[in-house]
C-alpha positions as CSV (number, residue, x, y, z in Angstrom):
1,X,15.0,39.6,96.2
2,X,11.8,39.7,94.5
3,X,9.0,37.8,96.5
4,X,5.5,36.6,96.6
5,X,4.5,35.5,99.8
6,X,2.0,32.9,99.9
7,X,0.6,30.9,102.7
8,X,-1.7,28.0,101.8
9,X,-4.8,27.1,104.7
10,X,-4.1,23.4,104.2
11,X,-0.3,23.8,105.5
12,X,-1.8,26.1,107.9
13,X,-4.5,23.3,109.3
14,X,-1.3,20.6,109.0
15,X,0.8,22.5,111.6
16,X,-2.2,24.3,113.5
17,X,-0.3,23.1,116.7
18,X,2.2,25.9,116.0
19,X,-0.6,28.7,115.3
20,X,-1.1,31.4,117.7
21,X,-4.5,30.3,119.3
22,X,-6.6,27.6,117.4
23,X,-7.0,28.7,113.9
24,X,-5.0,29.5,110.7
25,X,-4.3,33.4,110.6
26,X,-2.9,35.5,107.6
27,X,0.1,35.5,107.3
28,X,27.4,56.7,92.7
29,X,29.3,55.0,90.5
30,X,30.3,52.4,88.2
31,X,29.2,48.8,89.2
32,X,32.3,47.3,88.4
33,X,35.6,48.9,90.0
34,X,38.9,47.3,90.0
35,X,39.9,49.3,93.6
36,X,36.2,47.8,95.2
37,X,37.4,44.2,93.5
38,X,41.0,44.1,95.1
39,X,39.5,45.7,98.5
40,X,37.4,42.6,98.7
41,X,39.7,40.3,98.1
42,X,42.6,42.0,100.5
43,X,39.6,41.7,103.0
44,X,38.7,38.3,102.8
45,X,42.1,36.9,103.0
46,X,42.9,38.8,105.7
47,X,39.5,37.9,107.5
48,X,40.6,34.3,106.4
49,X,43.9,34.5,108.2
50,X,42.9,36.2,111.2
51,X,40.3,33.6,111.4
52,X,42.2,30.5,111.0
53,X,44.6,32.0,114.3
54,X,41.2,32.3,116.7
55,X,40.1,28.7,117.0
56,X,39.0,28.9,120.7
57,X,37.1,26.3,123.4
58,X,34.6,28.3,123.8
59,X,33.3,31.9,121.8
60,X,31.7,34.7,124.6
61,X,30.3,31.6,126.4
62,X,29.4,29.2,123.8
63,X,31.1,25.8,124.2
64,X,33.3,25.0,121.0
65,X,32.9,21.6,119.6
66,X,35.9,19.5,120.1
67,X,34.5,17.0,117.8
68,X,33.8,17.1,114.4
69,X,29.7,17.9,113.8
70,X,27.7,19.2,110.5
71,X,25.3,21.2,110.2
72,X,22.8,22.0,107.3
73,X,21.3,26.1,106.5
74,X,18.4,26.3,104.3
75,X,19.0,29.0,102.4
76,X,16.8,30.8,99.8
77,X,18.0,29.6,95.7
78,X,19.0,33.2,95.1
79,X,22.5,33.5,93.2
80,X,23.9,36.4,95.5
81,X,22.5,35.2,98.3
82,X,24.7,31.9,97.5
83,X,28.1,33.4,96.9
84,X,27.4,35.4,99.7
85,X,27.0,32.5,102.3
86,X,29.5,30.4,100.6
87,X,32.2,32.8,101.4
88,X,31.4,33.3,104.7
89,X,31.0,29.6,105.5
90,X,34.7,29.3,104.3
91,X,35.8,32.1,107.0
92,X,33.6,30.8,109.7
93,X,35.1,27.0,109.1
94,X,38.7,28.6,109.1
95,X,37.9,29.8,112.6
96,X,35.6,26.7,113.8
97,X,38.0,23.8,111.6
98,X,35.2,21.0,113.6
99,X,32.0,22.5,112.2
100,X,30.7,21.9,108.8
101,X,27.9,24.0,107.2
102,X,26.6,22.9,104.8
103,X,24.5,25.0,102.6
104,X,21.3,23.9,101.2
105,X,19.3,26.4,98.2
106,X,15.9,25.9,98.7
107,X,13.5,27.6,95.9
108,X,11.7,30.7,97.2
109,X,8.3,29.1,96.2
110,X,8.8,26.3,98.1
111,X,11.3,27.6,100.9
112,X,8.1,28.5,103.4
113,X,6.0,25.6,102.9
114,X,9.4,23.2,103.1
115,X,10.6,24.6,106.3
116,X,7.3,24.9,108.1
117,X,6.6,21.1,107.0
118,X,9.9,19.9,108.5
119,X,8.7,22.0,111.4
120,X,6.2,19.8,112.3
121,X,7.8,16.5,110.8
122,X,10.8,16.9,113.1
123,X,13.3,17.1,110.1
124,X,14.4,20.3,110.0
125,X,17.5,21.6,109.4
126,X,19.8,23.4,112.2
127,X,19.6,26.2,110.8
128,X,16.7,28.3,108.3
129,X,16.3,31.2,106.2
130,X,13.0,32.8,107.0
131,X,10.9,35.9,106.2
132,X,9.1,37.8,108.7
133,X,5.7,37.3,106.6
134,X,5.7,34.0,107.3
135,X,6.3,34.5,110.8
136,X,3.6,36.2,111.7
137,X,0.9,33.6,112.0
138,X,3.2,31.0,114.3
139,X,4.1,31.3,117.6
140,X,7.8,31.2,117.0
141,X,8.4,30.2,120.7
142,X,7.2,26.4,119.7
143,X,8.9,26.3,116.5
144,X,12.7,27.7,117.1
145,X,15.8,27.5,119.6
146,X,16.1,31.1,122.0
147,X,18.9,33.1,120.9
148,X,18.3,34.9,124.0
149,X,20.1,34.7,126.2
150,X,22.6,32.4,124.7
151,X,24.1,35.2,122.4
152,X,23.2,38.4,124.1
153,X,20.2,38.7,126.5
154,X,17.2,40.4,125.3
155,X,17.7,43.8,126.6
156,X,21.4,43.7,125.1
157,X,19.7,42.4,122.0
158,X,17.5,45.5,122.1
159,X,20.5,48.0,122.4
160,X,22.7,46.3,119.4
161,X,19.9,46.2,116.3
162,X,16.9,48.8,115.7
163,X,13.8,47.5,118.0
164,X,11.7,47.4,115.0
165,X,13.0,44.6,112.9
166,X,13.3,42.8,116.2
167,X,9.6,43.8,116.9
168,X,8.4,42.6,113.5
169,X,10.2,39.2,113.9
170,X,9.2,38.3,117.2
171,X,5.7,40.2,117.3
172,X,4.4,36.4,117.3
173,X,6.2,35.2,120.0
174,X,4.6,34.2,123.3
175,X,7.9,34.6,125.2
176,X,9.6,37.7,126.0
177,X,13.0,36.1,124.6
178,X,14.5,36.6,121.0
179,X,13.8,33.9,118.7
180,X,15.0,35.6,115.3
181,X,17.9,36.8,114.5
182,X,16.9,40.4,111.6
183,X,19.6,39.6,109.1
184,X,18.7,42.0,106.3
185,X,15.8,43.7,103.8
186,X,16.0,44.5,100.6
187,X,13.7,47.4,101.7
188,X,10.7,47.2,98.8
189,X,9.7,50.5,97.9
190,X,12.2,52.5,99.0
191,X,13.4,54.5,96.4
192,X,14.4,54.6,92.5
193,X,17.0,52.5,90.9
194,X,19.2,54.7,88.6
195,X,20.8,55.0,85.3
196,X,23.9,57.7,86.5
197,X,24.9,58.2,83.1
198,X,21.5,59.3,81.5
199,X,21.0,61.9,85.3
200,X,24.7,63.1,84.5
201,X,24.0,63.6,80.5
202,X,20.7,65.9,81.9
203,X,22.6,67.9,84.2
204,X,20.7,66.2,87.3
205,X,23.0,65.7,90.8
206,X,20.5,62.6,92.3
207,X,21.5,63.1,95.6
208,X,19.2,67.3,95.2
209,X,16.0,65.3,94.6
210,X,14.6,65.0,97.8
211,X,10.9,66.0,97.0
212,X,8.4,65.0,95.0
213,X,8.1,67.9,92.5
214,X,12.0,67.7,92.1
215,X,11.5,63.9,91.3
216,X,9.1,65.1,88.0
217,X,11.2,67.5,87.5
218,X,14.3,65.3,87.0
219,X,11.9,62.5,85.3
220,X,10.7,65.4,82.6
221,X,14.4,65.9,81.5
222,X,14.6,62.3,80.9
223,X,12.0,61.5,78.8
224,X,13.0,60.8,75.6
225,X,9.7,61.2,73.1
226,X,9.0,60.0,69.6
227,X,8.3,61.6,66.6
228,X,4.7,61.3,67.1
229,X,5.2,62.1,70.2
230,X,4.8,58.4,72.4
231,X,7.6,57.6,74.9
232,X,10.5,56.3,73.5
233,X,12.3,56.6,77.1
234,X,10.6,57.1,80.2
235,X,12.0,59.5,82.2
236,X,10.5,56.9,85.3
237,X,9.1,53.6,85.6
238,X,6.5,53.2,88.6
239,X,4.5,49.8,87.2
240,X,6.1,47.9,89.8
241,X,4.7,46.4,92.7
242,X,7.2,48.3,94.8
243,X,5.2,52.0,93.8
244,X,2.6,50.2,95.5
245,X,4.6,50.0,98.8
246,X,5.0,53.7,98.3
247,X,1.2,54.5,97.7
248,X,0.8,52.9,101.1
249,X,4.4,54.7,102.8
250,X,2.6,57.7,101.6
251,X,-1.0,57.1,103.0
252,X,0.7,56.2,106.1
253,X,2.8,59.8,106.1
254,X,-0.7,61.4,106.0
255,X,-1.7,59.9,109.7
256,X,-4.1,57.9,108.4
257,X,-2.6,54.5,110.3
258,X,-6.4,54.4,112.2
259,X,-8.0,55.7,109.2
260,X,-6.9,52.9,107.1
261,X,-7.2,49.7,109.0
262,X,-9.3,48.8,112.1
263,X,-7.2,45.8,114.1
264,X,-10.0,44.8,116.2
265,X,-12.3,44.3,113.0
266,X,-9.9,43.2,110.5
267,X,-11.8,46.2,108.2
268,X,-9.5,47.9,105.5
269,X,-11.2,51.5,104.6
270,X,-9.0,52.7,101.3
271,X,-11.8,55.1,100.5
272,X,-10.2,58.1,102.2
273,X,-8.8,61.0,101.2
274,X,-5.0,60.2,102.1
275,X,-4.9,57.1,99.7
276,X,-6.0,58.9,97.2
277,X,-3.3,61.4,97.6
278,X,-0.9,59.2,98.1
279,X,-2.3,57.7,94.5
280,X,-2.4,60.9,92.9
281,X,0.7,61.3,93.4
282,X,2.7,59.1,91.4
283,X,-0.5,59.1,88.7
284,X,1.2,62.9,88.0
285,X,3.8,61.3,86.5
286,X,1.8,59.5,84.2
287,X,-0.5,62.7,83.7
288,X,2.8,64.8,82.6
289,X,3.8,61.9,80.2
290,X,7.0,60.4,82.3
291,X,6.2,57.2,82.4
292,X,4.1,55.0,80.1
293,X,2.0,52.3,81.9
294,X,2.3,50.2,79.2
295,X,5.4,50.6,78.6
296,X,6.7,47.0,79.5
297,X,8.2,45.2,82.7
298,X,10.9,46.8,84.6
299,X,13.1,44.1,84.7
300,X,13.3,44.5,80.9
301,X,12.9,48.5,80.6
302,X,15.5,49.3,83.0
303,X,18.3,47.5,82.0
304,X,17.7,48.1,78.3
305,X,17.7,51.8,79.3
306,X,13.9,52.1,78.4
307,X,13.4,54.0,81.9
308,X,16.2,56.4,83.6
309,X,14.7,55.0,86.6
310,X,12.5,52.4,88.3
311,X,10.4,52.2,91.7
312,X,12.7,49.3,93.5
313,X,14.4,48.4,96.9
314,X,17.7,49.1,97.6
315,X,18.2,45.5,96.7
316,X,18.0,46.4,93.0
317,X,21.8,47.8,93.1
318,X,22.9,44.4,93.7
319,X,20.6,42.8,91.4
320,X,21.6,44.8,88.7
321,X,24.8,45.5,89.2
322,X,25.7,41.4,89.3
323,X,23.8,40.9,85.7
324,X,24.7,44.0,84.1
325,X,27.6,44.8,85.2
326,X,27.9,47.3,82.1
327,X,25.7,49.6,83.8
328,X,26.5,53.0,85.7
329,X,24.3,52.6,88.5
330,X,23.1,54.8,91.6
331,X,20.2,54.4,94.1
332,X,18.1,57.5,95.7
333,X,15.6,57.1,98.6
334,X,11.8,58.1,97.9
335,X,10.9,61.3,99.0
336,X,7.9,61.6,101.9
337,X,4.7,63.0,101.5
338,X,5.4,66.8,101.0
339,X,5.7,68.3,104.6
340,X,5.7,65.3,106.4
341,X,8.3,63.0,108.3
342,X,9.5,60.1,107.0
343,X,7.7,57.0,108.1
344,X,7.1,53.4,106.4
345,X,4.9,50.8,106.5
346,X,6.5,47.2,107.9
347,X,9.0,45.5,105.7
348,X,9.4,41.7,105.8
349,X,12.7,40.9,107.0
350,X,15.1,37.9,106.0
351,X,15.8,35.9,109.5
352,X,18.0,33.1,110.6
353,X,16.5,31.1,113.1
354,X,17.8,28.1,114.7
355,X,15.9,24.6,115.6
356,X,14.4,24.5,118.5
357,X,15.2,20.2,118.8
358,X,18.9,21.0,119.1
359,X,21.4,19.5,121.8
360,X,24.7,19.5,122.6
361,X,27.7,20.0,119.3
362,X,24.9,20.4,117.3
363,X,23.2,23.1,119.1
364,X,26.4,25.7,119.7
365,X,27.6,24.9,116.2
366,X,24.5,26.4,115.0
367,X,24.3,29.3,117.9
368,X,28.0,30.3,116.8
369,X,27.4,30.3,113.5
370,X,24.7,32.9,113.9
371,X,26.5,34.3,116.8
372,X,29.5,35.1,113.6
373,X,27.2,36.7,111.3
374,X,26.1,39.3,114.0
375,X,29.3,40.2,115.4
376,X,31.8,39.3,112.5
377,X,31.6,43.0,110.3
378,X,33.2,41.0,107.4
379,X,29.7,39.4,107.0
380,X,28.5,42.7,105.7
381,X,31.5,43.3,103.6
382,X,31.5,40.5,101.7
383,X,28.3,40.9,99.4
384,X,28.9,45.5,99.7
385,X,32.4,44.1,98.3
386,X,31.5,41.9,95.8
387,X,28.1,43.1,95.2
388,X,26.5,40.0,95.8
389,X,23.7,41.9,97.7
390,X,22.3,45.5,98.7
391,X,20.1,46.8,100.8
392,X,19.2,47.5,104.2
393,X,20.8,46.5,107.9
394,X,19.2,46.2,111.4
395,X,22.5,45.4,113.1
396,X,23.3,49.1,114.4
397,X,27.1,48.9,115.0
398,X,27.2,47.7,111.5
399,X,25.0,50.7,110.0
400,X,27.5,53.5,111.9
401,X,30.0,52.1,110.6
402,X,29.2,52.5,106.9
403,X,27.5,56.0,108.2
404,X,31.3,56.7,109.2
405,X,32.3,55.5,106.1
406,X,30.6,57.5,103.5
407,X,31.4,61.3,105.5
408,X,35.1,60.2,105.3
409,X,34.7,59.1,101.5
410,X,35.6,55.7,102.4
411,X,32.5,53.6,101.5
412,X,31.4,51.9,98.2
413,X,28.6,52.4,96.6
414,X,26.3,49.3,97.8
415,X,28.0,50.7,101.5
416,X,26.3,54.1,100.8
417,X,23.1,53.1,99.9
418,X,23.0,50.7,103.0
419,X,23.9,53.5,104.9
420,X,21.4,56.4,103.6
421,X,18.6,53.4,103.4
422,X,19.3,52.0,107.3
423,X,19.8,55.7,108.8
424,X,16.8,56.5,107.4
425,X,14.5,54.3,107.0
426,X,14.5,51.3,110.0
427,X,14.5,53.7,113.0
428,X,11.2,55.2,111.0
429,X,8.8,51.8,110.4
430,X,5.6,50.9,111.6
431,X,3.3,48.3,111.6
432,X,-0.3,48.5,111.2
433,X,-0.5,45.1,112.7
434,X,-2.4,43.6,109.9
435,X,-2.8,39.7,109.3
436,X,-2.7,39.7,105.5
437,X,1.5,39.7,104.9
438,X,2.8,43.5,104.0
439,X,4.3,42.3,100.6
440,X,1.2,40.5,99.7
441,X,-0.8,43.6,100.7
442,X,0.8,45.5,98.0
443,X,1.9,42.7,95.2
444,X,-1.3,40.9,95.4
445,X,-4.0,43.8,95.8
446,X,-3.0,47.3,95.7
447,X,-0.7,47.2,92.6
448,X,-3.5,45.3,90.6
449,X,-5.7,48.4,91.1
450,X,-3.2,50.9,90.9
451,X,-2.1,49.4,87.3
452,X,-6.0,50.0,86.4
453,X,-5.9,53.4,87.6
454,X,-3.1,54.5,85.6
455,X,-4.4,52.7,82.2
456,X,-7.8,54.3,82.2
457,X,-9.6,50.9,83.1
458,X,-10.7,52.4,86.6
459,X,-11.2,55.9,88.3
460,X,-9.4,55.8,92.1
461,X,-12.5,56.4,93.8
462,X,-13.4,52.8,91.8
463,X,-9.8,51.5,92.7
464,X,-10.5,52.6,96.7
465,X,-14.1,50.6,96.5
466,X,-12.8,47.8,95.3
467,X,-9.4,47.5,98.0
468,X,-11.7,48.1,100.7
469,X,-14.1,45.5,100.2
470,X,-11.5,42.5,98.9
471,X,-8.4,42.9,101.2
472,X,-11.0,43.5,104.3
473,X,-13.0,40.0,103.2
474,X,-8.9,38.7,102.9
475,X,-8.0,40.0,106.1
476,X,-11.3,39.0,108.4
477,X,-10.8,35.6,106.9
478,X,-7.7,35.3,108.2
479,X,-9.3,36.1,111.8
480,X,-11.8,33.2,111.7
């Protein structure tokens, strides 16, 4: 799920009735395997059947409609995403034969703007597809229906998903209730997409590289050179916005949460010492001839095997594993700074959120519809199955599960990745608290600079100037 996050100031002024305070803030394997392919299928049907035999009055306290209501769910315009839903709406209307969902794909570059209109309007849907970005300028209390304590209570909420997605999500709320429901992240940043056939031709076992220096290392017996000696086939590919995610995982690593951004001021100070590490860093990779920053878009290198690898989410499996299905694909995590723990910035979390204007049949459709997706595991299984999606989990019971999975052998390959990539990496983020959205911090301002950096066109102590003084005049905007 590749996204630009962008928040206009005149939708901001239209709904400034929803705005916290008075003003508009900031927002290993083969892809295709016929055992995978028949254990979906066996699943479904049998999450099918069992379904259609549990039609109850009411589900762990939610009234059941006993007439027949419809519901619409915005949904993101994003092929897996589709196929995903569409399934499950099949098995959840086998279960609830009364309620109709009907799902609606909305394009990403209109899906924020669309939803928060209808907002204020009063013609939203039931239920919405949101991203935590957008979130963070609202106060979500105003704008959507408490899931709290209608599904779980907060505490209980707080004990079955990671604290932090829940955090990021609700960070905006002026209620102590839950509002969002963290569905999933594609976890930007987090690691390499891999070509297994071109690490098992070089000897490399993926799952050894857990350091920096082993990373070159593997990326040097990739390369493929020329004649003259140019890159025919980088050994890595790092020109993605996602290596700048990792620039600022790795400043973070360092300590340098203070150092680097000043809440209270809105000031951004990238002229320190851990950026530039951080920078330095993956610019060795370039330095020792691994990667060529001109050598094209990722989305074209990779799967034309003009990279071995490519900075990505964990989301990348899916996505290119569903177009190219030809490809022997693998995913490893990014290593940490060298000596220190593993820690990452905020990532912006897909959420379903309910209306806040809903009543009676309309109102517990939509609450056990949600109330399915966070206790039904077959919700999970059906885009790890038919890798519709991959990438990363808050909902804990789910995440142990897989966990258990891959020590017995028993998981697939989108399962393990969701496992090492959750494990890891959700217990372990932090937010800096910044107004500016996280993806747009590093899509928008840090990759432009870091691309300069690694062509020549700027030095980093240039590239620190010039972050410091444009995302701090972005962010103290954003605090008028």
């Amino acid at each position: 799920m590749k996204r630009i996050i962008c928040l206009s100031i005149a939708v901001c002024l239209v709904f400034s009735m929803l705005l916290i305070g008075t003003s508009c803030k900031g927002s290993s394997g083969t892809t295709t395997e016929a055992a995978e392919t028949t254990a979906a299928a066996e699943t479904t049907a049998a999450a099918e059947t069992t379904a259609a035999a549990e039609t109850t009055t009411t589900t762990e306290g939610i009234p059941v409609p006993e007439g027949k209501v419809s519901i619409d769910f915005w949904l993101q315009d994003w092929s897996g995403g589709l196929k995903w839903f569409g399934d499950f709406v099949n098995i959840f209307q086998k279960k609830y034969p009364n309620i109709t969902v009907s799902v609606m794909a909305i394009p990403f570059k209109d899906l924020n703007t669309k939803i928060v209109t209808s907002i204020a309007q009063g013609t939203e849907p039931a239920l919405m597809f949101v991203y935590t970005d957008w979130l963070m300028n609202y106060d979500i209390s105003k704008m959507f229906f408490p899931l709290s304590p209608a599904i779980y209570s907060a505490s209980e909420f707080r004990e079955k998903f990671y604290t932090q997605p829940l955090d990021i999500i609700n960070r905006s709320s002026s209620s102590k209730e839950i509002y969002g429901m963290p569905l999933v992240t594609g976890g930007n940043g987090l690691g390499f997409i891999i070509h297994k056939d071109l690490f098992d031709e070089a000897g490399i076992d993926p799952s050894t590289i857990d350091t920096w220096d082993k990373l070159l290392e593997a990326a040097k017996k990739l390369t493929v050179y020329n004649g003259d000696g140019t890159i025919k086939r980088m050994g890595i590919h790092i020109n993605t916005f996602e290596a700048a995610n990792m620039v600022l995982d790795l400043t973070l690593q360092q300590g340098a949460q203070s150092k680097l951004y000043n809440h209270d001021t809105g000031v951004f100070n990238f002229n320190i010492p851990e950026f530039a590490n951080a920078v330095n860093i993956l610019k060795r990779f370039e330095d020792e001839k691994t990667f060529d920053p001109k050598g094209g878009d990722s989305f074209t290198a990779f799967p034309n095997k003009l990279t071995a690898m490519a900075a990505h989410g964990p989301w990348s499996y899916g996505y290119f594993s569903t177009d190219y299905p030809e490809l022997n694909l693998d995913f490893i995590l990014v290593p940490t700074y060298p000596g220190a723990k593993r820690l990452h910035g905020t990532l912006p979390w897909s959420t379903v959120v309910a209306s806040k204007k809903l009543e009676g049949d309309e109102k517990n459709a939509a609450l056990l519809f949600i109330n399915e997706i966070m206790k039904n595991p077959d919700f999970y299984n059906i885009p790890f199955d038919g890798l519709y999606w991959t990438g990363i989990i808050s909902n804990k019971s789910y995440v142990e599960s897989v966990v258990a999975a891959v020590e017995k052998g028993n998981a697939t390959v989108s399962q393990k990745i969701c496992a090492i990539a959750s494990s890891n990496v959700v217990p372990n983020l932090m937010s800096m608290g910044q107004r500016i959205g996280d993806t747009s911090l590093a899509n928008d301002y840090i990759l432009p600079e870091l691309q300069k950096v690694f062509t020549g066109e700027e030095t980093i102590e240039e590239a620190q100037a010039n972050l410091s003084k444009n995302v701090t005049s972005v962010e103290q905007a954003m605090m008028e």
